[in-house]
N, C-alpha and C positions, 0 to 999 in steps of 0.2 A: 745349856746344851747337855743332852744325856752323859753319861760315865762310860765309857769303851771299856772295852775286855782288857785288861793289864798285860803285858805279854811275860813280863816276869813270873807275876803268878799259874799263869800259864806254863811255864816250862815247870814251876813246882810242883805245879797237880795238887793246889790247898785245896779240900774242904770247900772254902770260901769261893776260888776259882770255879769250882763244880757247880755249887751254889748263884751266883750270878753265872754261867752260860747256859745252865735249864732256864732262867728268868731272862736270857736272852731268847735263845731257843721262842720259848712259850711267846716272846713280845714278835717275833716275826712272822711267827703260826699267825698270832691277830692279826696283823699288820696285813699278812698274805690274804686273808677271808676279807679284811675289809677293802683294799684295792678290788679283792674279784667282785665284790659286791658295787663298788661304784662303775666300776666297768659294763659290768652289766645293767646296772640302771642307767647308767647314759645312752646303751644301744639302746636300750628301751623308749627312753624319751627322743635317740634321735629319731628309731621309727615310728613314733607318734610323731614328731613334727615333720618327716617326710608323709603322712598319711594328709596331716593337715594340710600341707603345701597342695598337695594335689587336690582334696575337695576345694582345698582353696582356687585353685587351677579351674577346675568346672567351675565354679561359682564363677569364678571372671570370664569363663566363656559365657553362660548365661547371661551375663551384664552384655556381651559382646552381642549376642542372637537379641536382647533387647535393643541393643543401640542402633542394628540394622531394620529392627521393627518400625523405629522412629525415624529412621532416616532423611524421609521427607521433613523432618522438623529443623532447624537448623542450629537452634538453642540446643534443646536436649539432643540431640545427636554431638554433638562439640562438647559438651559437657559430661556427656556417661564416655565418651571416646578417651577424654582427656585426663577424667578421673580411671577408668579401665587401666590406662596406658603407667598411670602412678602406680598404681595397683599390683601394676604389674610387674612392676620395679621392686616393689616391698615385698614381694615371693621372691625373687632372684635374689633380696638382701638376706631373706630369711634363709633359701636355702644354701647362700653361703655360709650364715650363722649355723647349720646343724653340720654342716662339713668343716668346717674350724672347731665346732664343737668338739667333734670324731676326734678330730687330729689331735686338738687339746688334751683330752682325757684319754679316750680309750687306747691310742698311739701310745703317748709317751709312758701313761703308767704300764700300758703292756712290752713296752722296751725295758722301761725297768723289772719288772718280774722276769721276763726273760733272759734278762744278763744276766742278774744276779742269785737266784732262788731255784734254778737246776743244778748251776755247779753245787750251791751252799749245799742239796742233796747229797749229790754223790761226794765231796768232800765229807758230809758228817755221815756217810756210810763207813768209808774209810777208816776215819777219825775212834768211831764205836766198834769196826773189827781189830785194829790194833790196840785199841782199850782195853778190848776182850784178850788178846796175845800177850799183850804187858802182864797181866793180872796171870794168866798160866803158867809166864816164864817166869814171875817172884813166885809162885807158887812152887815152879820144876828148884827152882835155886834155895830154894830154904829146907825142900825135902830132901837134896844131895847128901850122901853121906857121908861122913870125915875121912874115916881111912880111903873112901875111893878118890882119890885126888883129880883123875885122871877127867869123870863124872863131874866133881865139885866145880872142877875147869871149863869145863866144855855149857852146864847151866851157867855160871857167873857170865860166858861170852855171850851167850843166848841172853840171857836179861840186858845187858849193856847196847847191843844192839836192837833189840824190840824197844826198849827205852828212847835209845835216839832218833829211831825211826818212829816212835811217837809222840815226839818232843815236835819234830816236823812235820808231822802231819797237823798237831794241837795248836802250833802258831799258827800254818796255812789256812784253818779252822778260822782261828783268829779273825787270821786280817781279815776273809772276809766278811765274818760277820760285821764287826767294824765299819768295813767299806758301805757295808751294805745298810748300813746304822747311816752312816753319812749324807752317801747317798742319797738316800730315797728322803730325806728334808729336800733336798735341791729337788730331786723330781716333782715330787709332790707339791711346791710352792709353784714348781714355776707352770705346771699343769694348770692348778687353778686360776694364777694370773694370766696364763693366754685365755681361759675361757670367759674371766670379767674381759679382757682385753677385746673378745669376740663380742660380748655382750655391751662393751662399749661404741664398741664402732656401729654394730647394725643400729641402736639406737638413736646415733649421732647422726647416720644414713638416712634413716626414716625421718631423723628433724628435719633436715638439709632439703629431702623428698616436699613433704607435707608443709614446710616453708615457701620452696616453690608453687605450692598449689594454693596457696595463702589467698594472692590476687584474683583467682580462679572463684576458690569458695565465696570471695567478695562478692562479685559479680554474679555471681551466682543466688548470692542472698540477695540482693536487688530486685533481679531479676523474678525470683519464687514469690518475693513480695509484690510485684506488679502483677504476673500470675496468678497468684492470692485474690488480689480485686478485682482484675478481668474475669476470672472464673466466678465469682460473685455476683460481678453486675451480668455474665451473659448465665446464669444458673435461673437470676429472677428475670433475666426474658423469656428465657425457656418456659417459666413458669404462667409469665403474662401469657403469651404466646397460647400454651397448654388450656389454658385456664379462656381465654378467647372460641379455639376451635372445641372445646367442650362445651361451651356456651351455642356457638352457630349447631354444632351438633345436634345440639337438645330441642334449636327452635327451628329442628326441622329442613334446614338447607341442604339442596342438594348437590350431594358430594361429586360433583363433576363439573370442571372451571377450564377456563385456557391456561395452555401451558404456557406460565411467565419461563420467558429464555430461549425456547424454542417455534417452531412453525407449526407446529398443532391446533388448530380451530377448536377443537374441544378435544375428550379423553375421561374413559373411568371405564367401568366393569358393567360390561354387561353377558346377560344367558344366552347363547348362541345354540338352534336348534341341529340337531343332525340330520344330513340331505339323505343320509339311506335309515336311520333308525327315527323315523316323527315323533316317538318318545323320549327321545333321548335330547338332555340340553346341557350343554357346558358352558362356564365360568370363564370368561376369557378377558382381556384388556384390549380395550377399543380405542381407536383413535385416526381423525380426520388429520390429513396433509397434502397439501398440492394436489387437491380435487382426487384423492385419494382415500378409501377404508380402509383402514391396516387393526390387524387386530396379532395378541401375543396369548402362547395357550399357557406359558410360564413365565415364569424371568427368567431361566435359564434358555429361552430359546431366543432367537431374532423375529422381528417383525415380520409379519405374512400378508401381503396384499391379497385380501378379501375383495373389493372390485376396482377396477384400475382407473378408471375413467367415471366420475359422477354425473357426469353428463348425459349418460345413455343411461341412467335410473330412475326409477321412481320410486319414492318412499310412501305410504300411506299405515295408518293404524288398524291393526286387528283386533275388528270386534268379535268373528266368529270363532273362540279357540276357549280352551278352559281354563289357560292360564290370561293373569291378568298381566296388565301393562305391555303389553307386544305389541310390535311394530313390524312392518315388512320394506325390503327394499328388494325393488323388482328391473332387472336389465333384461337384454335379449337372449343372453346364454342362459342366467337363471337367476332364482331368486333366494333369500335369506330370512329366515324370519328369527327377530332378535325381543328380548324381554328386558324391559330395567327394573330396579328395583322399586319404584314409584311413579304415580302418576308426574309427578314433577319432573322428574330425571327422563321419562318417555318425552312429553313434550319437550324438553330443552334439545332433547337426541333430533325428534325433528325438526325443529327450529333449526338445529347446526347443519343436519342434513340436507333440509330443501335450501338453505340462503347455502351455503355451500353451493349446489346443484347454480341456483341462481345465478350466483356473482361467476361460475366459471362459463357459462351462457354467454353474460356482460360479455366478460373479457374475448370469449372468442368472436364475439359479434364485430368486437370494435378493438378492431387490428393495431391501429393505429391511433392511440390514447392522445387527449389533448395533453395531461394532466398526467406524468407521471409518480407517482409515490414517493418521497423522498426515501434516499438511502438509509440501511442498517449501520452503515459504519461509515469511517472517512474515505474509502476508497484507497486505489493505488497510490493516490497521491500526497497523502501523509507521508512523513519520512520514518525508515525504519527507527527500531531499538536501533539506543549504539551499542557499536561494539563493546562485548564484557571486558574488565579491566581484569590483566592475566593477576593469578593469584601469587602469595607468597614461593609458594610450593615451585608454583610452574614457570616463575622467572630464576629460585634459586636452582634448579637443576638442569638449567640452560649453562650452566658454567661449566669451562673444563672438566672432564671429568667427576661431577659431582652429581652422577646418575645412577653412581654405585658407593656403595658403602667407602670412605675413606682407607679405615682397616681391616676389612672383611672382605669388601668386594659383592656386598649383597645390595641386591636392585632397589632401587626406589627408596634411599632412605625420607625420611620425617625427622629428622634432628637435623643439625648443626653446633655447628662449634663457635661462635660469631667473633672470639679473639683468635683462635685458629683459622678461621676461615674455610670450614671444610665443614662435609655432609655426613653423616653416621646413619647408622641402623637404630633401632629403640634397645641393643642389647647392648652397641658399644657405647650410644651416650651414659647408660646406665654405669660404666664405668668409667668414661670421660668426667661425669659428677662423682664420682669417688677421688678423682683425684686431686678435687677442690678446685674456686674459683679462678684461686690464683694460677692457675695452670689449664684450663678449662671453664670455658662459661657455654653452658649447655641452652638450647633454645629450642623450643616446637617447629617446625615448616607450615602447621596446620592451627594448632591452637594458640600461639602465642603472637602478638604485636611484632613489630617490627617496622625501624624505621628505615627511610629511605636508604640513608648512607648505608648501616650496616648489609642492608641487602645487596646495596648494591658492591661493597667489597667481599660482599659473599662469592661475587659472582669474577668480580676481577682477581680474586685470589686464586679458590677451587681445589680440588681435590690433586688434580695432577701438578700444579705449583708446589702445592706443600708437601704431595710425597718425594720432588724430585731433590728437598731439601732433608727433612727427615728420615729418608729409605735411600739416601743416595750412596751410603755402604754398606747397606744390605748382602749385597752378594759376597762385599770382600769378607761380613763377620760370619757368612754360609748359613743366614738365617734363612727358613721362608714365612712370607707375609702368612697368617691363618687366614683362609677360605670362612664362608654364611655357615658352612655350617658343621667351624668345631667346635670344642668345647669353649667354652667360656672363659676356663682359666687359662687356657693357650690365647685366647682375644687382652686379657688379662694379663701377662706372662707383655705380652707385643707390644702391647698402649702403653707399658710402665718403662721399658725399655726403650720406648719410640719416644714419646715425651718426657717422661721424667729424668730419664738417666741421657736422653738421646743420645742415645748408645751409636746408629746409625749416619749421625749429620757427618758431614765432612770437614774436617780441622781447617779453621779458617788459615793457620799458616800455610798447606799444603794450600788449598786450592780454594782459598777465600774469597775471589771474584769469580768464582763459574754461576753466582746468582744475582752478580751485577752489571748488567749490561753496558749499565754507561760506563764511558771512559775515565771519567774521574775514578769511580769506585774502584776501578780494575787496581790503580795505581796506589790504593789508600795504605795497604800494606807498607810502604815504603816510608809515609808519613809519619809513625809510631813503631819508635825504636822497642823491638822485643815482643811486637805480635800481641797477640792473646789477647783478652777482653779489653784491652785498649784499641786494638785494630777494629774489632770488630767493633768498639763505639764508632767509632769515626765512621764508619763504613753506614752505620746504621744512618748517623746525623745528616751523611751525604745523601742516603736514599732517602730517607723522610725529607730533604730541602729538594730531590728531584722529584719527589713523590711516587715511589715506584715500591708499590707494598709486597709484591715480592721480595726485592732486594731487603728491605728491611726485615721481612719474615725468618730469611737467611740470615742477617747480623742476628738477628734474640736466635734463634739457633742456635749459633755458635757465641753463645755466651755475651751478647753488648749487655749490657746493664740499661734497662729503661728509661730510667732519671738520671742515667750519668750525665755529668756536665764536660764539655770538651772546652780544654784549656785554650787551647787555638783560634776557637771561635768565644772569646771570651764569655765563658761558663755557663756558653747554652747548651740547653737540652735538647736533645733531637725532638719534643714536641713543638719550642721554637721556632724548630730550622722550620719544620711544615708548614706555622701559622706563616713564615718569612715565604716560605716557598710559594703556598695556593691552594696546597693539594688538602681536598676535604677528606680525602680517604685516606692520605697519610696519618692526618690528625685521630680520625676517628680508629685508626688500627691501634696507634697511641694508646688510645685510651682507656681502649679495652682489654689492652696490657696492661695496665697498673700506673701510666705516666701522671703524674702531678700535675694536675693542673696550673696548679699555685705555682709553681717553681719559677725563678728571677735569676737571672743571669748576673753578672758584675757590676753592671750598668742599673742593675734592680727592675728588670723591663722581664715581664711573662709574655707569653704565649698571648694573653690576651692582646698587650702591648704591642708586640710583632705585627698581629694580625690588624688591628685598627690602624698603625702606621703604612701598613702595605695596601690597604684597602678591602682587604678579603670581606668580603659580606658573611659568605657563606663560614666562615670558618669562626668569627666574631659569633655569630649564632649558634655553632657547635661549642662554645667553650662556656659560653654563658648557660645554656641546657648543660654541662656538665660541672658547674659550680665555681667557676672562674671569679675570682674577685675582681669586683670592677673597680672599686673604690683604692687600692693598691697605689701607688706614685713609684715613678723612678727617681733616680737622681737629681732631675729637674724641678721632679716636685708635678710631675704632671698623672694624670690618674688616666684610664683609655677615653674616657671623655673628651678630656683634653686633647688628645692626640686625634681624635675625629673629626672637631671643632677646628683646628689647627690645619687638617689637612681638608677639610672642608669637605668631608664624607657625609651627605645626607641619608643615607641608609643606616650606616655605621650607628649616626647619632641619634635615629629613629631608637635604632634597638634599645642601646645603652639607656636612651631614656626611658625608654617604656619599662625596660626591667628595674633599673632604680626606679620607677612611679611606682613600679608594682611591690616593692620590696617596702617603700615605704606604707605603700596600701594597708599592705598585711601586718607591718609592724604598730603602726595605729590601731589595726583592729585585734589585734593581739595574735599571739605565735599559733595557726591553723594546720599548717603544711610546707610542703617542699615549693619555691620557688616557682611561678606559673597558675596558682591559683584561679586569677583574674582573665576572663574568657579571651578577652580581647588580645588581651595579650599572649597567651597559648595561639590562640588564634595567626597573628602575625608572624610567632617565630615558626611555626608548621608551615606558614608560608612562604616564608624565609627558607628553611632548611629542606622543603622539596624542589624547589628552584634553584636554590644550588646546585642539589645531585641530579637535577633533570633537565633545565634549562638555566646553564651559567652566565650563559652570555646575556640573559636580560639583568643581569646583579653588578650593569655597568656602571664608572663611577659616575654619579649626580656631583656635582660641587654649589656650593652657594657661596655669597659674599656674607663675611661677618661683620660689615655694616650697611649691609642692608642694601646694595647696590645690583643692578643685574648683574648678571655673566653667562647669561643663556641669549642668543640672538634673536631667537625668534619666540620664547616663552618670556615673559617677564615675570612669569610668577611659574612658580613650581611645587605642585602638592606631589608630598610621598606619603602613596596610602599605603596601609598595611592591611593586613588580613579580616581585622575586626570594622574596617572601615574607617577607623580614624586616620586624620591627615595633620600631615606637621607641614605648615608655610613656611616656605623658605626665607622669605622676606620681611616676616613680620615678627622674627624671634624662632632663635635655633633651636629645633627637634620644640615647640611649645605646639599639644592637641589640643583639638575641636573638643567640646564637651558633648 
């Protein structure tokens, strides 16, 4: 650390004193140029990176007026939407980074110049007029002269006091040089640590961001690569193609054919004369329909019936005229006279003309056809399309309140929260994912998967569920919610006090069942002596065993602990009590809280345990998709196998088996992926887990005998098929498939 101003030497006034306060002096002159210089290169580069943000801003709209180009495409429209949308994210991170920037540097070092370096002026103005005083008054006092006593007196008091009065002002000087010595280390350090600190986190933002899009780019490369070859093989049809009609071209054919797709007998170009100018002949598009000439004098216009009726005309060729190839078609109002571009193209024009004239003759001769034509399509009597299957989007904003932004209030979001259970706008998920998984797990409406269960607790949860928990003392802390459209750091400022500090939940000692309806929970309070994250477990374990995801939203609210184990109910975990209870959407709110799968009670029995004892299909499939150990034993010595076998669960045993076949699968063929690889088996448990959350009641229990004996009355035998088609016989060897 540098050497401060000495204050002794200071009241001396050494030489040496003088000596180091110029070399102070002169180090804060620097000191002072160099802060102003980094002040001002940081506004500089912030408004370069506000300039960039905004071309950046147009750029992304431009991505935006191209993705609505493509719209009809359904690939590339989801893919520039969904990349735009990240995009869009990393301006908003960036332009928090140049506003923390701001804050970082040009703030605080401008707080410190300001505190300190206006006084330090007018103190060493001071400082240098009483310098000047001192040095006049040893001056007045040395020139006194002896015999005048009275003089001698009056300088000596004058020097004694200009002295003291600059002895005081010279420490004041002092200290704050000193201070300001000190000081500005601390400023200055802790400026540039918020600015890496800034440049940490945007970084860390943008991984977190472009992590997310990981899956996206995946799919994405597939995808370009399938594109790749399609564009390849239809590039060299294009070519055959090309390379064909440059061939017919050459040898001559003439360019007018029936139109494939529509009712047109024939169709091409031909000269049409004018009825008041005989010289005059235009270029127009012809074509035969329904005993009809219609002819077009551009593209841009519609078709113009030329004679209505071919029945009442007559075509013949004109030999008398200069031009060659002309033909005449002659009715009773008037006539036409038309030119093609070849003897071939003339003749084919009448050929379509008179059999046209012909066939509509036929037709009105003979009224009543023996032999009618077969139909162009199925008739009425196909059955329609089915109905579309509603989308992500438009089943989750069917839920309470989840039509508008959760914290905003703004229409139509595209986000959600899928462990909150609520809907967002693209600007507050943007800081729903700031404030990390564990607290937030952010999800598309539009461009991201989603499984059954979680949508469907999307929808049982909602936006006015969870605000009446999180905003339910709102009015008493006299906050108001931010509105679409304030700033951001006020969206900002609300989301960190709402979720993180939940600043607003209501203390579950006051009024810790107004979010539990049942009657048990109302009473749980009284169960656990001392309240607090003890009540609010129990409270929690009770609503997950009633399955009411509400009520358990309200216990993590107010503090339960996830994976706490309640004493009472020997050291199960509220994920447990749900697999015990039934509820698929208890389990699945679990678990997208952070709940442990793995976790064993006193008895050594998990969730998965619970569930295959009780019979839950649905929920034995939820735990296994989330990494459940099946091979685990309790006390008995029995693994969920055993317990399925035992209780005589043929679904149960289906699963269990499938997923050890398929574990063994993989471990045979060596370490590839995550659990599910084998199609079959993906296959079954999708089928499994949408029949849970859409129809329960067919996941009724199946039983078999374990040795072999009926217990069905009227089946004697019993296949459970699964998804991929495989079937486990009931009778011939537990959960053993067909090859």
């Amino acid at each position: 650390m540098d050497s401060l101003l000495d204050f002794e030497e200071c009241v001396k006034d050494s030489p040496e004193f003088r000596l180091k306060l110029e070399l102070f002096e002169a180090d804060v002159t620097v000191l002072e140029t160099q802060l102003d210089k980094v002040m001002k290169l940081c506004g500089k580069m912030v408004e370069a990176g506000q300039a960039y943000n905004a071309a950046n801003q147009l750029f992304l709209a431009g991505l935006a007026e191209l993705s609505t180009y493509h719209r009809k495409d359904g690939v590339i429209s989801n893919c520039l939407n969904q990349f735009n949308q990240g995009l869009q994210e990393m301006v908003s991170f960036h332009t928090m980074l140049f506003d923390q920037t701001q804050r970082a540097i040009s703030q605080q070092l401008t707080n410190l110049c300001s505190q300190f370096l206006p006084q330090l002026v007018e103190t060493r103005k001071e400082f240098v007029r009483i310098g000047d005083d001192l040095e006049t008054a040893a001056v007045k006092n040395a020139q006194a002269p002896r015999h005048k006593a009275a003089d001698a007196e009056r300088a000596s008091h004058l020097l004694l006091a200009t002295r003291k009065c600059y002895q005081h002002f010279a420490l004041d000087y002092c200290l704050q040089l000193n201070t300001f010595k000190t000081q500005q280390r601390i400023d200055i350090l802790n400026s540039v640590f918020s600015f890496v600190h800034a440049q940490f986190t945007f970084f860390h933002q943008g991984f977190d961001l472009l992590r997310d899009l990981e899956p996206t780019m995946k799919t994405m490369a597939t995808q370009l690569s399938q594109f790749s070859a399609d564009c390849a093989a239809k590039r060299k049809d294009l070519e055959n193609t090309h390379l064909l009609v440059q061939q017919r071209d050459a040898s001559g054919e003439p360019m007018v054919s029936p139109c494939p797709g529509s009712d047109d007998i024939i169709q091409g170009y031909l000269f049409k004369r004018s009825r008041r100018k005989t010289k005059t002949w235009k270029r127009s598009w012809f074509s035969i329909r329904d005993n009809q000439l219609l002819y077009r004098k551009s593209h841009k216009e519609e078709a113009v019936v030329l004679f209505e009726d071919l029945r009442l005309c007559a075509v013949k060729s004109l030999e008398h005229t200069d031009r060659r190839f002309c033909f005449e078609l002659l009715s009773v109002q008037k006539c036409c006279a038309l030119q093609a571009d070849s003897e071939q193209l003339k003749q084919a024009w009448l050929s379509a003309l008179q059999g046209s004239i012909d066939l509509a003759y036929r037709e009105r001769a003979d009224s009543q056809p023996k032999e009618l034509p077969p139909p162009l399509c199925g008739g009425d009597s196909s059955p329609g399309p089915p109905a579309p299957r509603l989308s992500v989007l438009d089943v989750a904003l069917r839920g309470s309140g989840n039509q508008r932004c959760c914290d905003c209030g703004e229409e139509e979001p595209r986000w959600a929260s899928i462990n909150l259970g609520v809907t967002v706008c693209i600007e507050c998920s943007g800081i729903h994912r700031s404030l990390g998984v564990h607290l937030s797990k952010v999800r598309s409406l539009t461009l991201d998967s989603w499984e059954a269960e979680q949508l469907k607790l999307l929808c049982v949860l909602g936006n006015n569920a969870v605000n009446r928990i999180y905003e339910a003392r709102c009015s008493e802390e006299g906050r108001v919610k931010p509105r679409a459209n304030s700033p951001r750091a006020e969206k900002e400022t609300w989301i960190k006090e709402k979720y993180v500090e939940k600043r607003f939940v209501q203390n579950s000692s006051s009024d810790g069942a107004h979010y539990c309806p049942m009657k048990d929970l109302e009473t749980a309070s009284h169960s656990v002596p001392g309240g607090g994250k003890g009540e609010a477990g129990l409270r929690l374990y009770r609503a997950a065993s009633a399955g009411d995801p509400v009520a358990m939203a309200a216990a993590l609210a107010q503090g339960a602990e996830v994976n706490g184990s309640i004493a009472e109910e020997a050291g199960r975990t509220a994920l447990i009590g749900a697999a015990v209870g039934g509820s698929l959407l208890a389990c699945e709110f679990l678990l997208l809280n952070g709940a442990n799968v793995n976790h064993r009670d006193l008895r050594g029995q998990g969730a998965l345990h619970a569930a295959a004892t009780a019979g839950h299909t649905g929920q034995v499939c939820l735990l296994l998709k989330r990494g459940a150990n099946q091979y685990a034993v309790d006390e008995r010595g029995q693994d969920p196998l055993a317990i399925a076998v035992e209780t005589a669960n043929a679904d149960i045993v289906t699963l269990l088996r499938m997923a050890r076949m398929n574990e063994e699968m993989r471990d045979s063929e060596g370490v590839f992926g995550a659990m599910g690889d084998d199609e079959t088996f993906q296959d079954i448990f999708r089928d499994f887990s949408d029949m849970a959350s859409h129809d329960p009641e067919r996941l009724s229990r199946r039983q078999f005998s374990r040795g072999g004996e009926e217990e069905e009355e009227e089946e004697g035998e019993e296949e459970v098929k699964g998804g991929g088609g495989e079937t486990v016989n009931s009778q011939h060897g537990v959960g053993k498939t067909s090859e």
